[in-house]
N, C-alpha and C positions, 0 to 999 in steps of 0.2 A: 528818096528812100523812105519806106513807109514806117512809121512808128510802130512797137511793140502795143504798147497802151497807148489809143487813141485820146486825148486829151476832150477832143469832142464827145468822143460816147459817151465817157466816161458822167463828164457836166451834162450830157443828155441826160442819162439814166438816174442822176443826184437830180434834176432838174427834175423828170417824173416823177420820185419819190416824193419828191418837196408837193409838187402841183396833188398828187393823188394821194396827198392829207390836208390838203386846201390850206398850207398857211405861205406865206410873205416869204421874202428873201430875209428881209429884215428878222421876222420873228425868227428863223430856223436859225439865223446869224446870229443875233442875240443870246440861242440856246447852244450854240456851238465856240461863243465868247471869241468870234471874231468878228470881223469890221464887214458891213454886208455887202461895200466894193467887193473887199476880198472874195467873198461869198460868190457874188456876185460873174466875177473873174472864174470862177472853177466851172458855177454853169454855163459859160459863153467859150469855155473849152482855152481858154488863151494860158489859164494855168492849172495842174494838178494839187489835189487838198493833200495839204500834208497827210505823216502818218497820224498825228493827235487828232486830225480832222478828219480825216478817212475811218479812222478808229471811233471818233463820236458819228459819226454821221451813218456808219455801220451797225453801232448797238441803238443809236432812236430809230432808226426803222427795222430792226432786228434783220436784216440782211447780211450777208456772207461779205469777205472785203475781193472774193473770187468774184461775186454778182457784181458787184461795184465796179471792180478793174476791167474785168471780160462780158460781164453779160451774161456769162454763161448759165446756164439752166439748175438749180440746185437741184441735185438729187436726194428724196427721200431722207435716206442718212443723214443730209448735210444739213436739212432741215430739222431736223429732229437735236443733231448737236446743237444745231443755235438755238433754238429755244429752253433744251438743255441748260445751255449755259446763261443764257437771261434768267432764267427759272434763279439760276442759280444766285446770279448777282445781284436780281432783284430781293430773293430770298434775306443774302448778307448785309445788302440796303436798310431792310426792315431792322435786320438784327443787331445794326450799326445804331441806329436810331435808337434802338430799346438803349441797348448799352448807354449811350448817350444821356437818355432819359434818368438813367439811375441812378450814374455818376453824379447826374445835376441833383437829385434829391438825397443822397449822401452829403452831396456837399454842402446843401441847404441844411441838413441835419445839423451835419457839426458846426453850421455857424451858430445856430442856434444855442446846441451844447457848452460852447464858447461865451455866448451871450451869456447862457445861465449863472455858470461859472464864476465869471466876471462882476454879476450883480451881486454874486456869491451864496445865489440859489441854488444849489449842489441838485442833482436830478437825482438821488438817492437818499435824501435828506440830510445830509450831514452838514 
């Protein structure tokens, strides 16, 4: 009985993505924060990558999880939604970071304020 999702294609086509951005099992495994047997195992078809892995391994090469599973040819649309939507998360990444960045120099502020205070140098002079 033939499988729906070929386990082989599948690590085929993970296996070309990986080779046709020149890096390692290891480095891509390392970027995927699994063990690069494991890795390893998904390209030799003997296991499928989970959904967290199929999901990371689908947004670093900006690929469809349809391209991944089937092979299939993405159409137009379908490429446009994925970049779409990288556009987008990449977008929220940056804007995660700012955020990030602000909170840390609020909070450097009020140690400061705190410090002042404390030495009972009032920042208003009183």
């Amino acid at each position: 009985m033939q499988e729906i999702l070929s386990k082989v294609s599948i690590g085929e086509r993970i296996k070309n993505l990986r080779l046709d951005h020149n890096l390692s099992q290891a480095a891509i495994a390392n970027t995927l924060n699994i063990s690069r047997s494991n890795y390893s195992q998904i390209e030799l078809g003997n296991q499928f990558p989970s959904f967290d892995t199929l999901h990371l391994i689908a947004r670093y090469y900006s690929k469809s999880y349809e391209w991944i599973l089937h092979g299939e040819p993405q159409n137009s649309e379908d490429n446009e939604s994925v970049n779409k939507i990288q556009s987008l998360i990449n977008n929220l990444e940056k804007s995660l970071a700012g955020f990030k960045k602000a909170i840390e120099n609020f909070e450097q502020e009020l140690i400061e304020i705190k410090t002042e205070k404390f030495k009972g140098n009032h920042p208003n002079g009183h």
